[in-house]
Every structure is written in structure tokens, then in C-alpha cells.
N, CA, C and O atoms as CSV, one atom per row, in Angstrom:
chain,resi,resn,atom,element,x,y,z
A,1,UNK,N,N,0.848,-1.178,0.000
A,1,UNK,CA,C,0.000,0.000,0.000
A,1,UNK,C,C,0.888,1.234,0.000
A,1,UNK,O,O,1.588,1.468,0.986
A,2,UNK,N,N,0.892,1.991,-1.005
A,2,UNK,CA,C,1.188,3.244,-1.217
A,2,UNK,C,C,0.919,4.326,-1.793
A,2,UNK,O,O,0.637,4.123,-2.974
A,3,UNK,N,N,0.875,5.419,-1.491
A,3,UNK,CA,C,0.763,6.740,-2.171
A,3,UNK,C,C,1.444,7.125,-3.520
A,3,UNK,O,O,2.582,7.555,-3.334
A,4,UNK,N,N,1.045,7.089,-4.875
A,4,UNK,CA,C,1.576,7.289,-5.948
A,4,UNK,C,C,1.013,8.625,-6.448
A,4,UNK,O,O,-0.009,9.296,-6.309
A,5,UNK,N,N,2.136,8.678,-7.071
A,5,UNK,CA,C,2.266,10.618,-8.002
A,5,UNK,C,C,2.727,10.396,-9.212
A,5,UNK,O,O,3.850,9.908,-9.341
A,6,UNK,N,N,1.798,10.773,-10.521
A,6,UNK,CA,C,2.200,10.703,-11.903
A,6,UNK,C,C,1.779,12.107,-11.942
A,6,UNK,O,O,1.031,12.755,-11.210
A,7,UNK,N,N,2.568,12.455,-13.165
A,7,UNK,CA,C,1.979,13.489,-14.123
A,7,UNK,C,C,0.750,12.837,-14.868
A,7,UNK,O,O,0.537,11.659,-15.155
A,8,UNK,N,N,-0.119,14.180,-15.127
A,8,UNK,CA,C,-1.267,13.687,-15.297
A,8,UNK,C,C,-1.607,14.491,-16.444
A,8,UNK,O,O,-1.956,13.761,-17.372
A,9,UNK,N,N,-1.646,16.046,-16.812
A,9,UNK,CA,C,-1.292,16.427,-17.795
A,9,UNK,C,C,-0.538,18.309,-17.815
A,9,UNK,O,O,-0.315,18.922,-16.771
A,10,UNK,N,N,-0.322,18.785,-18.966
A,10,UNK,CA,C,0.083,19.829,-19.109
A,10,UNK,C,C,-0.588,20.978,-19.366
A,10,UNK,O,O,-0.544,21.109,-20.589
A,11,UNK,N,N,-1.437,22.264,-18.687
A,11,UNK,CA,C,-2.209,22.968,-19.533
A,11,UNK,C,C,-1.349,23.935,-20.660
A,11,UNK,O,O,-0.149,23.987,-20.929
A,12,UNK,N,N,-2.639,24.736,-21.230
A,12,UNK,CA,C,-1.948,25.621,-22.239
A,12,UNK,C,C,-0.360,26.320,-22.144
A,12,UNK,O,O,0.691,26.350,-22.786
A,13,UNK,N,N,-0.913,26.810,-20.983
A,13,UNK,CA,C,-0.024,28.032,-20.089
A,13,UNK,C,C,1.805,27.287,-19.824
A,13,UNK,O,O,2.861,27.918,-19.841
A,14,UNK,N,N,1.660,26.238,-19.667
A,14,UNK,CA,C,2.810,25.406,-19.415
A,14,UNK,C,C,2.469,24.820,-18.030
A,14,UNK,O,O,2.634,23.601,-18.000
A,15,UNK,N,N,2.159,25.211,-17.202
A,15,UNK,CA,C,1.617,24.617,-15.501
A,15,UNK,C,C,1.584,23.016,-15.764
A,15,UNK,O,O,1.179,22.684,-16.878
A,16,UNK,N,N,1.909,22.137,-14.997
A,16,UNK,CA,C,2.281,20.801,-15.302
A,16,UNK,C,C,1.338,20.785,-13.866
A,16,UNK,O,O,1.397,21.524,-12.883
A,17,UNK,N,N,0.188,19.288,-14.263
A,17,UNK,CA,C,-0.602,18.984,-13.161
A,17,UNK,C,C,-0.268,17.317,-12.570
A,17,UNK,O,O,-0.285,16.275,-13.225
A,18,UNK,N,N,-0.048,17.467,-11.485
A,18,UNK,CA,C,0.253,16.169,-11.081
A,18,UNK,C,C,-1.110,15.003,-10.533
A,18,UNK,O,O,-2.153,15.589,-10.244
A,19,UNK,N,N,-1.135,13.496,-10.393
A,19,UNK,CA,C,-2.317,13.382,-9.667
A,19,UNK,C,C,-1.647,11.938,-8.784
A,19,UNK,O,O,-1.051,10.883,-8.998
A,20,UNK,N,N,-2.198,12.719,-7.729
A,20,UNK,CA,C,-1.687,11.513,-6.599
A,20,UNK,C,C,-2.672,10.810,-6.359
A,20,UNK,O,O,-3.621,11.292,-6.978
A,21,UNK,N,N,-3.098,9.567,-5.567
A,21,UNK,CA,C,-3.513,8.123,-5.588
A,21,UNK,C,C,-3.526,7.091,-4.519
A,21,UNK,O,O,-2.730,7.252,-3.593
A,22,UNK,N,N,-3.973,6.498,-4.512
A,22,UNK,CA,C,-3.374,5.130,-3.398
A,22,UNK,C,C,-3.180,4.153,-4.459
A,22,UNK,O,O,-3.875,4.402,-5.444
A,23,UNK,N,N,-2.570,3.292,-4.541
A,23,UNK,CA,C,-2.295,2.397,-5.087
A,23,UNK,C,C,-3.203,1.039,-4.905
A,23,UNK,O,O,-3.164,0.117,-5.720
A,24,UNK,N,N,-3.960,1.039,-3.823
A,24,UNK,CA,C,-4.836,-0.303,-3.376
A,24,UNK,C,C,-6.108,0.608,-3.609
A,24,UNK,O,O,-7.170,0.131,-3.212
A,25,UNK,N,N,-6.133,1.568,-4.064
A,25,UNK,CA,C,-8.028,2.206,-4.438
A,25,UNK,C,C,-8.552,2.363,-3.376
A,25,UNK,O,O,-9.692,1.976,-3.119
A,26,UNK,N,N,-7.653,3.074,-2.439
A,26,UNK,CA,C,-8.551,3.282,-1.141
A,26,UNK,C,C,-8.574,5.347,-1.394
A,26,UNK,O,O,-7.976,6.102,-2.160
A,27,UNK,N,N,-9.150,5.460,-0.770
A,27,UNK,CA,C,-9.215,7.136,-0.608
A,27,UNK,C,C,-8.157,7.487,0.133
A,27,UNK,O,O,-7.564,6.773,0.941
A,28,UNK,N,N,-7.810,9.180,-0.304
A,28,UNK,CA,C,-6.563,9.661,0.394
A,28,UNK,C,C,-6.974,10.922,1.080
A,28,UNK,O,O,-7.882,11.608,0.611
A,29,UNK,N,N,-6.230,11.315,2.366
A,29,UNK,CA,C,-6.349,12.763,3.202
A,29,UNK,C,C,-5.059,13.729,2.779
A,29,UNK,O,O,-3.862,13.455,2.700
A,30,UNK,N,N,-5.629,14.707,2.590
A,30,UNK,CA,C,-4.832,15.844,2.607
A,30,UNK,C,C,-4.025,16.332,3.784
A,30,UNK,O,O,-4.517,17.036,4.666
A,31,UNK,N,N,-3.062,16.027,3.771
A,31,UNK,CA,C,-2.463,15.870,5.615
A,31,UNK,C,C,-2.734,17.031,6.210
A,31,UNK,O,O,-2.980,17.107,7.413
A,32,UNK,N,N,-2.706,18.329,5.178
A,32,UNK,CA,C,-2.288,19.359,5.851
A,32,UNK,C,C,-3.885,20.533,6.374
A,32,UNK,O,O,-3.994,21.418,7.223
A,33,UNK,N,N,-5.254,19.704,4.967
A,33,UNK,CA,C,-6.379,20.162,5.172
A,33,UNK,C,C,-7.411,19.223,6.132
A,33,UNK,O,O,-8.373,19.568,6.818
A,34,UNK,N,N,-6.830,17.941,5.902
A,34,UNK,CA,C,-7.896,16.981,6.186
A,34,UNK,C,C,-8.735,16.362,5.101
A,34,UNK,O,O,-9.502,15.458,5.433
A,35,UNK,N,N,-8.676,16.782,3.712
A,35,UNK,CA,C,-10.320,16.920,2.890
A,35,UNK,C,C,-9.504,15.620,2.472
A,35,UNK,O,O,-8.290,15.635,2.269
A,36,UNK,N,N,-10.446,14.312,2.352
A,36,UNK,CA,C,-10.575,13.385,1.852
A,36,UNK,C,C,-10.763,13.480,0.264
A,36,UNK,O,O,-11.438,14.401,-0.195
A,37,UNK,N,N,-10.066,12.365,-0.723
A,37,UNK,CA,C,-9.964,12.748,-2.066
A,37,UNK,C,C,-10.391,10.959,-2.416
A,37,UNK,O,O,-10.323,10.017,-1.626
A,38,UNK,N,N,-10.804,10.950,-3.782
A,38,UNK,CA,C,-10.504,9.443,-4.262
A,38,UNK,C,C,-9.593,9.837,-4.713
A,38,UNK,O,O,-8.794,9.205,-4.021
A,39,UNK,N,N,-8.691,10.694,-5.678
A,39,UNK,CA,C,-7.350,10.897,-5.950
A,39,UNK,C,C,-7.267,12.929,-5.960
A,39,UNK,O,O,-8.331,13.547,-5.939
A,40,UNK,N,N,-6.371,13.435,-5.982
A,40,UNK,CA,C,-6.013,14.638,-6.123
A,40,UNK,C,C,-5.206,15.195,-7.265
A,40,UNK,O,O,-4.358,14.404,-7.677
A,41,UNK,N,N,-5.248,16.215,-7.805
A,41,UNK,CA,C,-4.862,16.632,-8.537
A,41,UNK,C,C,-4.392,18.017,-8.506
A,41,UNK,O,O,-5.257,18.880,-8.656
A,42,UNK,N,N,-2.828,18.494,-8.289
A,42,UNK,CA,C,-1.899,19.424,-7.717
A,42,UNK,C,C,-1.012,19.928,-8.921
A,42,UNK,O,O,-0.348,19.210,-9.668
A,43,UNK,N,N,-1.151,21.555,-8.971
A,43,UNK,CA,C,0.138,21.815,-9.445
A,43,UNK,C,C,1.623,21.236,-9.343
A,43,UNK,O,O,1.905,20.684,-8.279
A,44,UNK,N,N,2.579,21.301,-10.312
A,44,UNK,CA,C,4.035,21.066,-9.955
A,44,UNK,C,C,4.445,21.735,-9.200
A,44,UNK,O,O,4.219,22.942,-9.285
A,45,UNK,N,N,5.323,21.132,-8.010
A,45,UNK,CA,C,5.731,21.987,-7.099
A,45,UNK,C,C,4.851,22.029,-5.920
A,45,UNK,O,O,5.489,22.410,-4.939
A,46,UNK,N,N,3.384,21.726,-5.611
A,46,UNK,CA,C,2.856,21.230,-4.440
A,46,UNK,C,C,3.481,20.989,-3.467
A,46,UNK,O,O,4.537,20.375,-3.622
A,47,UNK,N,N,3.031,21.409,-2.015
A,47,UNK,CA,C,3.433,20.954,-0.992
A,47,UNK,C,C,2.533,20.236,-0.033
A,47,UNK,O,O,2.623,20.176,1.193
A,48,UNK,N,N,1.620,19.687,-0.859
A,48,UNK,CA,C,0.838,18.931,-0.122
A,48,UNK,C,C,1.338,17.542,0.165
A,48,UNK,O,O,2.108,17.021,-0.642
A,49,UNK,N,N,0.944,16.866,1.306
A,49,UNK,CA,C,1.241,15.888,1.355
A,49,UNK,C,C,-0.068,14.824,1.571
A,49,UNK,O,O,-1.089,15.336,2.031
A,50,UNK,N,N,-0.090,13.463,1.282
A,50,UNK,CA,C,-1.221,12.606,1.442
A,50,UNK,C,C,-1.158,11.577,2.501
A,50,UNK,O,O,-0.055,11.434,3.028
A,51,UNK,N,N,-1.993,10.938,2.854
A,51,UNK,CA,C,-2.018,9.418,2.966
A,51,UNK,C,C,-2.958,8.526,2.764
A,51,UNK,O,O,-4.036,8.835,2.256
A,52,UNK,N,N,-2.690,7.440,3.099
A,52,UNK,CA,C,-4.339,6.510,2.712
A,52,UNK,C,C,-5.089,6.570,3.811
A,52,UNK,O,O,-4.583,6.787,4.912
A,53,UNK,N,N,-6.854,6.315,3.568
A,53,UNK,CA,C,-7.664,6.376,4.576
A,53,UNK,C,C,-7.913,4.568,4.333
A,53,UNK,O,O,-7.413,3.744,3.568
A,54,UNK,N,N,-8.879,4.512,5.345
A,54,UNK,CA,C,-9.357,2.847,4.691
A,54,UNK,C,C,-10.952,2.419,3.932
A,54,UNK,O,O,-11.615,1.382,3.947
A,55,UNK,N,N,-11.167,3.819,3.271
A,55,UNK,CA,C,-12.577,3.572,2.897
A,55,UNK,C,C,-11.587,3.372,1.157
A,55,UNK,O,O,-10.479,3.731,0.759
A,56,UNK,N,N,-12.365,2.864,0.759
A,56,UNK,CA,C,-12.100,2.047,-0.628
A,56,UNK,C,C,-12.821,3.333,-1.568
A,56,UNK,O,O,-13.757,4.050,-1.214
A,57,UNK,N,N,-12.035,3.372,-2.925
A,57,UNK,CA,C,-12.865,4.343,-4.348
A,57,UNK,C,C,-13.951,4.033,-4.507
A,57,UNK,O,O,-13.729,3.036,-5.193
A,58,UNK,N,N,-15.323,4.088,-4.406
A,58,UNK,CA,C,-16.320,3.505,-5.040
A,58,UNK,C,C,-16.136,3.765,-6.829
A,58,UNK,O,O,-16.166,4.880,-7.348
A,59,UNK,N,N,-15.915,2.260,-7.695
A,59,UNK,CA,C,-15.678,2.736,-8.948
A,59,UNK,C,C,-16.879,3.367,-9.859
A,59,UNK,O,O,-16.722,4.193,-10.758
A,60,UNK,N,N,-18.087,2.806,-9.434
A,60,UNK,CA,C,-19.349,2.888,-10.069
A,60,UNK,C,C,-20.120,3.206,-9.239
A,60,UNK,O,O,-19.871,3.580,-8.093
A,61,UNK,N,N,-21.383,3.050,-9.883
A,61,UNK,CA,C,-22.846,3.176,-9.091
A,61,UNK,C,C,-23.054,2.008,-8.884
A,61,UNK,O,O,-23.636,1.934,-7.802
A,62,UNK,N,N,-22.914,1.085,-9.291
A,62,UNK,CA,C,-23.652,-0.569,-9.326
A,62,UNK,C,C,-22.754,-0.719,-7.531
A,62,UNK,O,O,-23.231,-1.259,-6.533
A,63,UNK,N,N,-21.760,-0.225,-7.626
A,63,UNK,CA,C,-20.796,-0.551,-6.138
A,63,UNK,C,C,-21.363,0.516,-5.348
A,63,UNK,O,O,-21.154,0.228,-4.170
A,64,UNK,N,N,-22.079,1.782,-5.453
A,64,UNK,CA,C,-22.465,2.221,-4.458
A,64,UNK,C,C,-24.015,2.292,-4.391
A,64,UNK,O,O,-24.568,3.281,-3.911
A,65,UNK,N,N,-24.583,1.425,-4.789
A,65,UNK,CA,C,-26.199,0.847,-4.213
A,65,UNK,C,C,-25.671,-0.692,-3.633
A,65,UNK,O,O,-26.515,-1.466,-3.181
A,66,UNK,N,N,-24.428,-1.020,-3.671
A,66,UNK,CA,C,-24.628,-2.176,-3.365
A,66,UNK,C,C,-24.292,-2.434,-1.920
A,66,UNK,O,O,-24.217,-3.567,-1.443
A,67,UNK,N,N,-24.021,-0.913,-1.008
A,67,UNK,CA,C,-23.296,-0.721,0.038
A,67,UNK,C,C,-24.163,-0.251,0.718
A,67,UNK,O,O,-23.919,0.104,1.871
């Protein structure tokens, strides 16, 4: 279980957007806000940091009527 960071894409302007993750599809906290994410998506250069929570991504709807 870990926290992963790809580039995710580039806008016009040049600003490079990163998107961080859990790697097991669980949801992540914003260490420094608290706000729970299924993944995030940060300028280059961010100083945010993450971790995993233990509630799982819901991928669909069929998975969240089924809960």
C-alpha cells in the first residue's frame, strides 16, 4: 500500500498537473487540510502531502447501491 504521483497532464499556459492516488483504491487525506480525495490533482511543485484512509474508491454506481 502506497501513495503514488504521476503526471497527469500539461495545460496551455505550461503549468504541469500532477495526480496523486493510493495504489490499493482506497481514498486519500490531505495531511495538511484533512479533505478526503478518491485521488487529487496538484500543481508542480505542491506541498501537499497525502495518505491513505481505509474507505475504498467507489468505482461505479452498481458498487455504491450495493453498500
Amino acid at each position: 500500500m502506497a501513495i503514488k504521483k504521476e503526471f497527469c497532464f500539461e495545460l496551455a499556459d505550461g503549468t504541469k498537473l500532477y495526480r496523486t492516488f493510493s495504489d490499493e483504491g482506497k481514498q486519500i487525506i490531505q495531511n495538511e487540510t484533512g479533505v478526503i480525495f478518491d485521488d487529487a490533482v496538484d500543481v508542480e511543485g505542491a506541498t501537499f502531502t497525502y495518505s491513505e484512509v481505509e474507505t475504498k474508491v467507489i468505482q461505479n454506481q452498481e458498487e455504491a447501491n450495493a453498500n
